[in-house]
KOLROTI-647450 format. One record per residue: x, y, z of N, C-alpha, C in turn; residue in three letters. Coordinates in steps of 0.2 Angstrom, whole numbers, always signed. Layout:
BEGIN
<nc1:X, nc2:Y, nc3:Z, cac1:X, cac2:Y, cac3:Z, cc1:X, cc2:Y, cc3:Z, r:ALA>
...
// end
This chain:
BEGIN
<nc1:+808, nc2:-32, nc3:+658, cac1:+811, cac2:-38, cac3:+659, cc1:+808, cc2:-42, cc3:+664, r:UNK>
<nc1:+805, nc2:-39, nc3:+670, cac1:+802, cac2:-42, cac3:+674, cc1:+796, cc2:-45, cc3:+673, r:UNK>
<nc1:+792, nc2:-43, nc3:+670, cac1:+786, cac2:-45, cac3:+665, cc1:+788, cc2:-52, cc3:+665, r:UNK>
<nc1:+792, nc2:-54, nc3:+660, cac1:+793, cac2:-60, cac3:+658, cc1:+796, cc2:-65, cc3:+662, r:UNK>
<nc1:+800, nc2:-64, nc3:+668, cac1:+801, cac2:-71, cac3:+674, cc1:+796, cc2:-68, cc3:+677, r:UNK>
<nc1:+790, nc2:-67, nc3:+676, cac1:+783, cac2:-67, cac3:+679, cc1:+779, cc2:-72, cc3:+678, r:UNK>
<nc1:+780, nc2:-72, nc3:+669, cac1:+776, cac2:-74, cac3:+667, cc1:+779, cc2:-83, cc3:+665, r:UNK>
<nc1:+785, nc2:-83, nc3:+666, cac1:+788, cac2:-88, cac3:+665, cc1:+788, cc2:-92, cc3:+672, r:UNK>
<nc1:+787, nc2:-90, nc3:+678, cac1:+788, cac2:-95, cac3:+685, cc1:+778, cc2:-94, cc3:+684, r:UNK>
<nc1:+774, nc2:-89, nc3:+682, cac1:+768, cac2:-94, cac3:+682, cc1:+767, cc2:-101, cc3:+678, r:UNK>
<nc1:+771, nc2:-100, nc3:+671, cac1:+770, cac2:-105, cac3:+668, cc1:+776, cc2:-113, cc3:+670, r:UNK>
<nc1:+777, nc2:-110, nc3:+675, cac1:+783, cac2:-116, cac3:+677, cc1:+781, cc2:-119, cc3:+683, r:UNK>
<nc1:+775, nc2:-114, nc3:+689, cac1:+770, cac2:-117, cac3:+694, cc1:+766, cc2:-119, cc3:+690, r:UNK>
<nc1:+761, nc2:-119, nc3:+685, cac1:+757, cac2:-122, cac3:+680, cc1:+759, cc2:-130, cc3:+680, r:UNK>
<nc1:+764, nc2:-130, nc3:+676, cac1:+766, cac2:-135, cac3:+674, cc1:+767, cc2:-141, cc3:+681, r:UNK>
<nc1:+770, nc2:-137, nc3:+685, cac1:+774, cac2:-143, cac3:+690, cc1:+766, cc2:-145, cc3:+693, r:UNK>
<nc1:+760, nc2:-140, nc3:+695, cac1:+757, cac2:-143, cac3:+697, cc1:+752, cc2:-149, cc3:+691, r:UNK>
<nc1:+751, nc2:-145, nc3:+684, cac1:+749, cac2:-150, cac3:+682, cc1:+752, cc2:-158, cc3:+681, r:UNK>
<nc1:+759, nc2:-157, nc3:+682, cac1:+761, cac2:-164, cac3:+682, cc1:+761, cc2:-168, cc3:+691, r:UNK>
<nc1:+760, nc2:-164, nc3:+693, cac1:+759, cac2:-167, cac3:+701, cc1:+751, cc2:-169, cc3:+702, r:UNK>
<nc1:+747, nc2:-166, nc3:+699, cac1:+740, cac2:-169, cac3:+700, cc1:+739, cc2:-177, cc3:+693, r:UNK>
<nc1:+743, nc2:-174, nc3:+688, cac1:+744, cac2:-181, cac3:+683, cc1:+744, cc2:-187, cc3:+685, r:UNK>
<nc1:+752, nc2:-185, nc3:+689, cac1:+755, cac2:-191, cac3:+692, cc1:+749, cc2:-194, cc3:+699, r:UNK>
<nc1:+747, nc2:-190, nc3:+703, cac1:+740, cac2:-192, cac3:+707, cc1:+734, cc2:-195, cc3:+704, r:UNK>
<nc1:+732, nc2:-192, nc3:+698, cac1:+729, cac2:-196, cac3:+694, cc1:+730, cc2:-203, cc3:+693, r:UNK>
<nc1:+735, nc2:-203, nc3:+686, cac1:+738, cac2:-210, cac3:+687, cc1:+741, cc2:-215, cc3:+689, r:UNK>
<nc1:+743, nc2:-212, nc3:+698, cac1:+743, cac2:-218, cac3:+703, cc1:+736, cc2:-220, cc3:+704, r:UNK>
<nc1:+730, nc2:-215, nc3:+703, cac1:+724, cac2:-219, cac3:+707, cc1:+722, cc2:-224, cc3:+699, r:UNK>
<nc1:+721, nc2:-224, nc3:+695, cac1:+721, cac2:-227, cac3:+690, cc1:+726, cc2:-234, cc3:+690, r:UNK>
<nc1:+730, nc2:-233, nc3:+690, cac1:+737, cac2:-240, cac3:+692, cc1:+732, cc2:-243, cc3:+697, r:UNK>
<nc1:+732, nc2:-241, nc3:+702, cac1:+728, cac2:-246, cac3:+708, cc1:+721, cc2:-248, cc3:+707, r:UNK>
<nc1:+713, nc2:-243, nc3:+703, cac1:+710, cac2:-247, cac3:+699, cc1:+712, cc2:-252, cc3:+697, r:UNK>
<nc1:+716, nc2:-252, nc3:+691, cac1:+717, cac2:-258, cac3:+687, cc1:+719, cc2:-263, cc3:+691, r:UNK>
<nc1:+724, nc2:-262, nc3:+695, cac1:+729, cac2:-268, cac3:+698, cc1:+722, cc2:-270, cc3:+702, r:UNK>
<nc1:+717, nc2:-267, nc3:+704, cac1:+711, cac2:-270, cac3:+709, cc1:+705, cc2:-274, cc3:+705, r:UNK>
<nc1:+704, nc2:-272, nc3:+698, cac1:+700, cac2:-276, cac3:+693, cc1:+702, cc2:-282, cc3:+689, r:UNK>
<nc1:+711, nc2:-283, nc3:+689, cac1:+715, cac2:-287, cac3:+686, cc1:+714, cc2:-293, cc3:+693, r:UNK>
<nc1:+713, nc2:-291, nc3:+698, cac1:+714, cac2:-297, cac3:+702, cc1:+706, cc2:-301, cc3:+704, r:UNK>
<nc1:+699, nc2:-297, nc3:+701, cac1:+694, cac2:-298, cac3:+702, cc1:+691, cc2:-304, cc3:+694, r:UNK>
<nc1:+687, nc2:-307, nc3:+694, cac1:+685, cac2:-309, cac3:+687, cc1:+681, cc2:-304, cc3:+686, r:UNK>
<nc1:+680, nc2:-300, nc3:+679, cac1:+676, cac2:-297, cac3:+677, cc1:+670, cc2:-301, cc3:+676, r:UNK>
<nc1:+671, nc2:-307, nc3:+673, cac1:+663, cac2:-311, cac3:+671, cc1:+664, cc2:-317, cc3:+674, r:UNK>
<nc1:+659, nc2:-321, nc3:+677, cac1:+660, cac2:-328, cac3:+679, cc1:+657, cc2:-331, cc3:+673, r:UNK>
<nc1:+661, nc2:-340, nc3:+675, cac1:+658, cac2:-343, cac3:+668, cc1:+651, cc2:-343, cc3:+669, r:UNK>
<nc1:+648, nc2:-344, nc3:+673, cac1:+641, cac2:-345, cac3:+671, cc1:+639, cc2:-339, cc3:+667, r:UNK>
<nc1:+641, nc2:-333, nc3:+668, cac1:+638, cac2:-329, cac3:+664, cc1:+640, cc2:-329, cc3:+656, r:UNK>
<nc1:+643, nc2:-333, nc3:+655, cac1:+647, cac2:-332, cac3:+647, cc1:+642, cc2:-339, cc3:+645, r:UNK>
<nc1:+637, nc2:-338, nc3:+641, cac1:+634, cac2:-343, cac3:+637, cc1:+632, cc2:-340, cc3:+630, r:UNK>
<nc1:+629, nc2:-344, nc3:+626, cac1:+627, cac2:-343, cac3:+623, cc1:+621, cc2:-336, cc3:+622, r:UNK>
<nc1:+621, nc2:-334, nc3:+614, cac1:+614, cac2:-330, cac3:+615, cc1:+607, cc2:-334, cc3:+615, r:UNK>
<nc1:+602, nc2:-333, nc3:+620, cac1:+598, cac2:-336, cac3:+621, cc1:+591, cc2:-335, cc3:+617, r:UNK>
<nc1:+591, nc2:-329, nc3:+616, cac1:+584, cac2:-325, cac3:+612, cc1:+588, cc2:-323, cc3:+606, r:UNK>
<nc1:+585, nc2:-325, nc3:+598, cac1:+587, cac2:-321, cac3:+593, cc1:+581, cc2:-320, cc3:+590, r:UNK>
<nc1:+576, nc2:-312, nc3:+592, cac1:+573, cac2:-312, cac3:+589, cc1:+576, cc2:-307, cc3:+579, r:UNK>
<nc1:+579, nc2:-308, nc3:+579, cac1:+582, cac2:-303, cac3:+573, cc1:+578, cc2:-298, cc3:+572, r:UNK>
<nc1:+575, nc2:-291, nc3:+577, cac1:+572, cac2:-288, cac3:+575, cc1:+565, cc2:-289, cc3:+576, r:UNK>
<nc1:+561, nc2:-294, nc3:+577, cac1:+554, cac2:-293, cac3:+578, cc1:+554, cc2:-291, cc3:+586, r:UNK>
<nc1:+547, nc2:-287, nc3:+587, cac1:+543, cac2:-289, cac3:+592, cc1:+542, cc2:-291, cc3:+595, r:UNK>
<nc1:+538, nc2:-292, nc3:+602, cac1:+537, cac2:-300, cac3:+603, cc1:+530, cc2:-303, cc3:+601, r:UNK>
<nc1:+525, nc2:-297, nc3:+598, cac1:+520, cac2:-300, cac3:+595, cc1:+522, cc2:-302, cc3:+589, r:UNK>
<nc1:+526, nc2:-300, nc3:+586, cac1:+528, cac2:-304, cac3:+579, cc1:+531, cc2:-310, cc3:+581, r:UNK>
<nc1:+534, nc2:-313, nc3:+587, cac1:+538, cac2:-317, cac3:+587, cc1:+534, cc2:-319, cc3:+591, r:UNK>
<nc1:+527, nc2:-319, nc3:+593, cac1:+523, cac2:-324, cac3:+596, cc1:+518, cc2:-326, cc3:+589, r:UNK>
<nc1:+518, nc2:-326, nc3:+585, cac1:+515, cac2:-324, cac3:+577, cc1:+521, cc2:-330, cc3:+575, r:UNK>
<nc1:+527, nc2:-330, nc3:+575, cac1:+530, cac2:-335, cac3:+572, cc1:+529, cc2:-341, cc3:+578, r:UNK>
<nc1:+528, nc2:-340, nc3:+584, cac1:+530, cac2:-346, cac3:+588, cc1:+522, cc2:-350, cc3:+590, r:UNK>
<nc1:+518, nc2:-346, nc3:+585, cac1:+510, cac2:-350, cac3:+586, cc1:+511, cc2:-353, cc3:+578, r:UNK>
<nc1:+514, nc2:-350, nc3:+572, cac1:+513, cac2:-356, cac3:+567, cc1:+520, cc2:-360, cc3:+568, r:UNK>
<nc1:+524, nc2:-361, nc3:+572, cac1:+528, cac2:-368, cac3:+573, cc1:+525, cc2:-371, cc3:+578, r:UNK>
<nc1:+522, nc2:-370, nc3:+582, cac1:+517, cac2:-373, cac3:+586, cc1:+513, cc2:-377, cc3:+581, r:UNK>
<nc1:+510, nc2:-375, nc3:+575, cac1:+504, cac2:-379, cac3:+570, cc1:+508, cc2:-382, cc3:+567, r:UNK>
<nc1:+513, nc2:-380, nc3:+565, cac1:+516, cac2:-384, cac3:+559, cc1:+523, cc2:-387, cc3:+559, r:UNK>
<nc1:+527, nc2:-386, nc3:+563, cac1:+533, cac2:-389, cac3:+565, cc1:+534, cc2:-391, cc3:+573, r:UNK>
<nc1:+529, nc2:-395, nc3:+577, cac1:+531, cac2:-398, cac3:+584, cc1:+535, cc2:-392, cc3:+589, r:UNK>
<nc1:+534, nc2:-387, nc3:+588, cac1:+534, cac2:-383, cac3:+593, cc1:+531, cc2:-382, cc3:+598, r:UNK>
<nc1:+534, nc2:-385, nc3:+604, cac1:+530, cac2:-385, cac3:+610, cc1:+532, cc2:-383, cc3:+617, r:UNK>
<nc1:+537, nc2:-378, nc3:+615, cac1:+536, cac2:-371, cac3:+619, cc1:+532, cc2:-366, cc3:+623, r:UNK>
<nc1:+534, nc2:-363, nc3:+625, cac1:+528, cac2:-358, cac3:+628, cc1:+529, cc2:-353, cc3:+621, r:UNK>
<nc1:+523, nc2:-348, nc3:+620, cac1:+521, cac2:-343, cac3:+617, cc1:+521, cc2:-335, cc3:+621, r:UNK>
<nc1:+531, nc2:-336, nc3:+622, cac1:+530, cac2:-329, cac3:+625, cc1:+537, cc2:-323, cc3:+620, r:UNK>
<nc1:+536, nc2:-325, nc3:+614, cac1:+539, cac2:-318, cac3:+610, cc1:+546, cc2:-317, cc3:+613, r:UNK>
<nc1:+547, nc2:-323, nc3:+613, cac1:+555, cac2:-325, cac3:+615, cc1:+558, cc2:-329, cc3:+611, r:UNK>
<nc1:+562, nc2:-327, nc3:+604, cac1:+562, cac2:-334, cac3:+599, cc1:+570, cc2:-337, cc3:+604, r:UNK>
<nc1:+569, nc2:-344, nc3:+607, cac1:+576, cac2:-344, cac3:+610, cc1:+577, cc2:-351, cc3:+604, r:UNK>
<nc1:+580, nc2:-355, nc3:+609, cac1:+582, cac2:-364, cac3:+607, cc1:+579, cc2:-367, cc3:+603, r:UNK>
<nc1:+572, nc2:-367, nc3:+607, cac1:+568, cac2:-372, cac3:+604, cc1:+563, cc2:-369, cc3:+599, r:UNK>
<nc1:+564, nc2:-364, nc3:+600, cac1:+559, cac2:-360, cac3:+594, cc1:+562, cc2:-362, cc3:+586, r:UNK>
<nc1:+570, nc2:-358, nc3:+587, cac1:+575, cac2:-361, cac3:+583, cc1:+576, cc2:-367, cc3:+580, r:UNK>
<nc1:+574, nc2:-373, nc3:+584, cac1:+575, cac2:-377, cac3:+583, cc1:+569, cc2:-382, cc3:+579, r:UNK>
<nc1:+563, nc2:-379, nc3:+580, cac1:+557, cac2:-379, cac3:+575, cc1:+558, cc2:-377, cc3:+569, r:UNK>
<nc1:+561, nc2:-369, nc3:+570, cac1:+561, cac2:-366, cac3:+563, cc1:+565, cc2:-371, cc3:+559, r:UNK>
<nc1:+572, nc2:-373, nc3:+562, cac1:+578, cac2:-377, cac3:+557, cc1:+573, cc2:-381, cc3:+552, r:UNK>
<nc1:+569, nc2:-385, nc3:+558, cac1:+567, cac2:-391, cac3:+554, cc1:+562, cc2:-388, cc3:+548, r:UNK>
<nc1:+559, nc2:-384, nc3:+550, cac1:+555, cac2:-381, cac3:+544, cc1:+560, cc2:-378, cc3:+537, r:UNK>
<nc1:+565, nc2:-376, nc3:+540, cac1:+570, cac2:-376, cac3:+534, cc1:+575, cc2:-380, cc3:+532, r:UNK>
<nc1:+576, nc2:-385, nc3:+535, cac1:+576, cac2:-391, cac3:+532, cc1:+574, cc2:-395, cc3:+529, r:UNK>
<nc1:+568, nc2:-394, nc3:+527, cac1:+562, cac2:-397, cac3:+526, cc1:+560, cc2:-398, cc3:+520, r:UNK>
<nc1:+563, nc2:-388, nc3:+517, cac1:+562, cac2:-386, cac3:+512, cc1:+564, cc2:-379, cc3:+509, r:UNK>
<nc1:+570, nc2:-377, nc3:+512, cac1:+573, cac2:-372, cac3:+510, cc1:+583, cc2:-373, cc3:+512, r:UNK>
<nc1:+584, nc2:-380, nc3:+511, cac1:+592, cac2:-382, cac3:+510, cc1:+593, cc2:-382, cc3:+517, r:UNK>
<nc1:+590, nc2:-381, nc3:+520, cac1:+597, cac2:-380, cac3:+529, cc1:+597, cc2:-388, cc3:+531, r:UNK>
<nc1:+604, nc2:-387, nc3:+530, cac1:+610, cac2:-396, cac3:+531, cc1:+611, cc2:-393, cc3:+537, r:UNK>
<nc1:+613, nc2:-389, nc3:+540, cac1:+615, cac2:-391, cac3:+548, cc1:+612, cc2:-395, cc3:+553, r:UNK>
<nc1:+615, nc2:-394, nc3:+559, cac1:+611, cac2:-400, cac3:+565, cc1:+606, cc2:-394, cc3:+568, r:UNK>
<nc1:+600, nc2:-400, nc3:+570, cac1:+594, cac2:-395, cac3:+572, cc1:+595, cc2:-396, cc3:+581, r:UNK>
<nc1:+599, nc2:-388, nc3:+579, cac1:+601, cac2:-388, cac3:+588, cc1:+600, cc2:-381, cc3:+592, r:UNK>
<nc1:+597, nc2:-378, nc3:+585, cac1:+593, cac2:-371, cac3:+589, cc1:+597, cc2:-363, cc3:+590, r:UNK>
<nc1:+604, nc2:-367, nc3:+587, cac1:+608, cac2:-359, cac3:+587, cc1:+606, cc2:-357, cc3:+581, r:UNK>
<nc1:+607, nc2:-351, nc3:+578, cac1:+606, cac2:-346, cac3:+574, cc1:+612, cc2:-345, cc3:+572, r:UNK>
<nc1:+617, nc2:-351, nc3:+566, cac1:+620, cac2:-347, cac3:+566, cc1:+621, cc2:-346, cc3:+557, r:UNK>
<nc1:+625, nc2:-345, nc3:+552, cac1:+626, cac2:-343, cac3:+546, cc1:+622, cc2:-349, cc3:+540, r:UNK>
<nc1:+620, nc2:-354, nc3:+543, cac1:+618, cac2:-358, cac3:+539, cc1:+612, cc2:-358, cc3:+540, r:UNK>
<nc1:+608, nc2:-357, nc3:+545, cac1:+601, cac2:-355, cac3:+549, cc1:+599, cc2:-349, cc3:+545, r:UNK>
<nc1:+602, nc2:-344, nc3:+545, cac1:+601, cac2:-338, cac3:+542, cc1:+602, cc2:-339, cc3:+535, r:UNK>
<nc1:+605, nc2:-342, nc3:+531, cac1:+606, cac2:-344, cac3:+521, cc1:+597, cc2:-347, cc3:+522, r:UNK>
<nc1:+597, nc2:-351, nc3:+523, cac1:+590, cac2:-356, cac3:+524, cc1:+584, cc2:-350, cc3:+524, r:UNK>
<nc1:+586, nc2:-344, nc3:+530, cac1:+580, cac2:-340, cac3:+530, cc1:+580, cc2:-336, cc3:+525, r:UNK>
<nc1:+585, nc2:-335, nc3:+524, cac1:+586, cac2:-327, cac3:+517, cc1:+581, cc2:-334, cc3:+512, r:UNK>
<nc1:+586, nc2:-338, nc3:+508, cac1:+581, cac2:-340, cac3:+504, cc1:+572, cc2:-342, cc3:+505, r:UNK>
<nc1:+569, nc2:-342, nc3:+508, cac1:+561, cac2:-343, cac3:+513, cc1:+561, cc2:-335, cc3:+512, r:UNK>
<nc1:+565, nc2:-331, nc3:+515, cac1:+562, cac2:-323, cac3:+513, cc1:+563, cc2:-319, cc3:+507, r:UNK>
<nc1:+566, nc2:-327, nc3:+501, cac1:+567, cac2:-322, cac3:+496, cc1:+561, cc2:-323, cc3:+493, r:UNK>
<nc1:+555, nc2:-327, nc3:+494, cac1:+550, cac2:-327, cac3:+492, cc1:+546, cc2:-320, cc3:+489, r:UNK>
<nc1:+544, nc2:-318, nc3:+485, cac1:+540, cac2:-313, cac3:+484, cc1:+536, cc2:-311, cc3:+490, r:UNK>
<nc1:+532, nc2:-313, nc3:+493, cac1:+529, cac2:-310, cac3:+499, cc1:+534, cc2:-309, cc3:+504, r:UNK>
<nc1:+538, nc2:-309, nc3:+506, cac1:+542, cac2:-304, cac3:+512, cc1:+548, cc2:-302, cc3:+506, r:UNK>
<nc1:+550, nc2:-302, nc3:+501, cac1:+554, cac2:-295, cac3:+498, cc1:+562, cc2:-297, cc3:+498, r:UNK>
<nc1:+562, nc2:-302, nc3:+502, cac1:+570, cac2:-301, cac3:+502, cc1:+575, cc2:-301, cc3:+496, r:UNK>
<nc1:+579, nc2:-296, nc3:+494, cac1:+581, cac2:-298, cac3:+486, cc1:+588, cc2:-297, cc3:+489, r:UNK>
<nc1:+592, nc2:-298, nc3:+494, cac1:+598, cac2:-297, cac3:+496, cc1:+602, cc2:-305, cc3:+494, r:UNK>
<nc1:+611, nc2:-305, nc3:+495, cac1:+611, cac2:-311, cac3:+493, cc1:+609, cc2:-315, cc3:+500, r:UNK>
<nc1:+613, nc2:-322, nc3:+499, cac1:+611, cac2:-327, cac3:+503, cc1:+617, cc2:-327, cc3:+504, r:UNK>
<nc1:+620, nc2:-323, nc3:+510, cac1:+626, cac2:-324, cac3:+512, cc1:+627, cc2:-326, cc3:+521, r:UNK>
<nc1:+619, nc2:-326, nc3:+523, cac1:+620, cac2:-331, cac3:+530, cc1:+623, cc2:-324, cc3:+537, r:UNK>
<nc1:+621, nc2:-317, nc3:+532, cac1:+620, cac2:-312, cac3:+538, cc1:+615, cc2:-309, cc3:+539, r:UNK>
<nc1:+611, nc2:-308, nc3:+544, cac1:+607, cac2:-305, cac3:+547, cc1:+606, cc2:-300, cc3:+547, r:UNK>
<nc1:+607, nc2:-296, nc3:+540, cac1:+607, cac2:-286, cac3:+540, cc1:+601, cc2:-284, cc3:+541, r:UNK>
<nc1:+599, nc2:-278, nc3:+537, cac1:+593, cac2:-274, cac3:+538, cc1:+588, cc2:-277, cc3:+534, r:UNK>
<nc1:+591, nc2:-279, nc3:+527, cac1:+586, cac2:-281, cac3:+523, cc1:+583, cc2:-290, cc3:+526, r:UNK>
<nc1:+587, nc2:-294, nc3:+527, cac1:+585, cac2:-300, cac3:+532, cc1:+580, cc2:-299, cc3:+537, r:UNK>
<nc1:+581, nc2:-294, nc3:+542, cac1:+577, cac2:-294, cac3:+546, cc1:+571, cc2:-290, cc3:+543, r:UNK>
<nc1:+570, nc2:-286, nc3:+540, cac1:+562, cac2:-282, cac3:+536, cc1:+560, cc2:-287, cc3:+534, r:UNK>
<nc1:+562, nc2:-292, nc3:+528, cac1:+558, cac2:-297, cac3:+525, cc1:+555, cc2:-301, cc3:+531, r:UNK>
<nc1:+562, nc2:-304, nc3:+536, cac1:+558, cac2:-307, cac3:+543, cc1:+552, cc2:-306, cc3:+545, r:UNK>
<nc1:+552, nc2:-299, nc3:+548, cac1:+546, cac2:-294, cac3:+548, cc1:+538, cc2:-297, cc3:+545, r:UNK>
<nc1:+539, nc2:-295, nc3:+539, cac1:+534, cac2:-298, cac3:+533, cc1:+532, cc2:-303, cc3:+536, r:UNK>
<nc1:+537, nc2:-308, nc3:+536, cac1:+536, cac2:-314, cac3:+538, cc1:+530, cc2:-316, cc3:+545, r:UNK>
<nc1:+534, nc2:-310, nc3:+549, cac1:+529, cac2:-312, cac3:+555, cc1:+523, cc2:-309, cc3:+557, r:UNK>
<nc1:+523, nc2:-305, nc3:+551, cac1:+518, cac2:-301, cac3:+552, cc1:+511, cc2:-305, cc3:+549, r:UNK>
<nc1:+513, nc2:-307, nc3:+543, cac1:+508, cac2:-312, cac3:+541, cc1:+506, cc2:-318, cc3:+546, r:UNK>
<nc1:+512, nc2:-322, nc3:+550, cac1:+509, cac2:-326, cac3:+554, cc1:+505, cc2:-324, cc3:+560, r:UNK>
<nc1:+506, nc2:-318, nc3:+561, cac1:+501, cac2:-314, cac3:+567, cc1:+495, cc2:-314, cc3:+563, r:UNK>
<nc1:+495, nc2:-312, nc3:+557, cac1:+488, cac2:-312, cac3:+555, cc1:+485, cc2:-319, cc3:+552, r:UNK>
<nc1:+488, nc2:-324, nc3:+553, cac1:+486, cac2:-332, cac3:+549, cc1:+486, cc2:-335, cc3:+557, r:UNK>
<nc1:+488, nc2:-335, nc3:+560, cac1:+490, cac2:-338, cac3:+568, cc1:+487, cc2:-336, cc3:+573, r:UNK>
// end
């Protein structure tokens, strides 16, 4: 019989201390919190747009797309394999031009920029045989690929 209140007051100091270290835990966590709840995690300057959408390419590929909008859509940015605003905002006009994009040329990237480019990638020479649903998956970006791979080589 001894055995067992042995074995029962260790499992009983066990326990008390695992909840005493719990509760110590806990409070330091509660004061964390309440110390990052009275801080801004992010300032507004930091919440802007995304700035760069390369979808995937490199920056040589994406200096390949920003030398043929440079010749052929008034792109007059720098050529630094950064597709940002005005990159974008080149590309629009080139799909607007000739592959449906009705939106405003204002250099986001968003679902109606990407319908425009899937159609221009469903071309046989970049492959793209997915629908035109205006997302930027795997097969979107590979056919982009193509795409810039060729201007690196024509550009």
């Amino acid at each position: 019989m001894r055995p067992n209140i042995l074995t029962r007051s260790a499992i009983s100091l066990t326990a008390v201390l695992g909840l005493a270290a719990g509760t110590v835990a806990a409070a330091g966590t509660s004061f964390a919190a309440s110390d990052t709840a009275t801080k801004p995690v992010v300032s507004a300057e930091a919440v802007t747009p995304l700035a760069v959408v390369n979808l995937g390419l490199n920056s040589t590929q994406a200096k390949g797309i920003q030398r043929w909008l440079a010749a052929r859509w008034q792109y007059t940015g720098s050529i630094d394999g950064l597709l940002g605003t005005n990159s974008w905002k080149a590309f629009q006009r080139h799909l607007q031009a000739s592959w449906g994009y009705t939106g405003a040329i204002d250099g986001i990237v968003g679902s109606g920029t990407i319908s425009a480019l899937q159609r221009k990638l469903s071309q046989p020479d970049y492959g793209y045989t997915g629908p035109i649903d205006g997302i930027a998956g795997s097969g979107t970006q590979a056919a982009f690929k193509k795409f810039a791979d060729w201007a690196v080589a024509t550009y």
